[in-house]
N, C-alpha and C positions, 0 to 999 in steps of 0.2 A: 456561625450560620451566615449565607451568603444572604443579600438583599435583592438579589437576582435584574441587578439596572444595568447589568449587560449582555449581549448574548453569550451563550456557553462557548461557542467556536474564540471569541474575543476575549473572555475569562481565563481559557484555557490558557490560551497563547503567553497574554501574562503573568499567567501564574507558570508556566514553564518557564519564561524570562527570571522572573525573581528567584524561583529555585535554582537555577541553576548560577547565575548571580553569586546566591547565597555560599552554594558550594564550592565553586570560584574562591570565595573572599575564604573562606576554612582551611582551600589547599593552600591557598596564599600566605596564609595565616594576617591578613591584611582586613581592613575596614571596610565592607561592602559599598560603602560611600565614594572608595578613592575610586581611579579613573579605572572606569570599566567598558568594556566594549560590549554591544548587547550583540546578545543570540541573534542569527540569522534565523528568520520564521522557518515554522517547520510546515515543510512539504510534504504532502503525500503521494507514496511513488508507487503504492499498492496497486496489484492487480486482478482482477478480478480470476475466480481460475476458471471462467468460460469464456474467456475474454477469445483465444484464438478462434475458438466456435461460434462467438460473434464476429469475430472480421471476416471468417469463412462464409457465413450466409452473407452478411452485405457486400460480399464481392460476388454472391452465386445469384442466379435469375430468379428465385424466392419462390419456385416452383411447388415447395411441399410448408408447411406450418414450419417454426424456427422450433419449437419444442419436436417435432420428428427430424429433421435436420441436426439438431443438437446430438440427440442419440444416433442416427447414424453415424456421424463425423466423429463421435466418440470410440464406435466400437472397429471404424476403420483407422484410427488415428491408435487403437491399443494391438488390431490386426499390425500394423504394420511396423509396431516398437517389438511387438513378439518375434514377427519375421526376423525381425534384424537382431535380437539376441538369440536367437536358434542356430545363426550361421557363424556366432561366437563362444557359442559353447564348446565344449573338446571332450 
C-alpha cells in the first residue's frame, strides 16, 4: 500500500525507472546495483483527435461557436477524404 507523500505523476515516473531498472538487471543477468544508466523521462506525445479542428478555428475569425465549427470541419474534412477515394477506386 502506498503512503501517498508524493504526487502520482512523480510516483509514476519512479516507479517506471525502477521497473525498468529491474528488467534491465534480468536481461543482464546482472545486479540491479552495478552501473546503470537511468531511463530518460517519459514524455507525452499524444494527440488529442480534435486537435486539427482546434488549430482550424484558432486560425479562423471565431465567427460561429467551436462546437458548430467542430462539426462542420468534420463533415468537410470526411467530404473531401471520400472525394479523393472515389477518384481511386477502379
Amino acid at each position: 500500500a502506498s503512503d501517498k507523500s508524493m504526487a502520482y505523476e512523480d510516483f509514476e515516473k519512479q516507479y517506471l525507472m525502477e521497473a525498468v531498472a529491474l528488467v534491465k538487471s534480468k536481461q543482464a543477468g546482472t545486479d540491479a546495483t552495478e552501473d546503470q544508466e537511468q531511463p530518460e523521462a517519459v514524455v507525452d506525445v499524444s494527440v488529442p483527435y480534435n486537435a486539427a479542428a482546434k488549430l482550424a478555428y484558432e486560425a479562423s475569425d471565431k465567427s460561429m461557436a467551436y462546437e458548430d465549427f467542430e462539426k462542420q470541419y468534420l463533415m468537410e474534412a470526411v467530404a473531401l477524404v471520400k472525394s479523393k477515394q472515389a477518384g481511386t477506386d477502379a
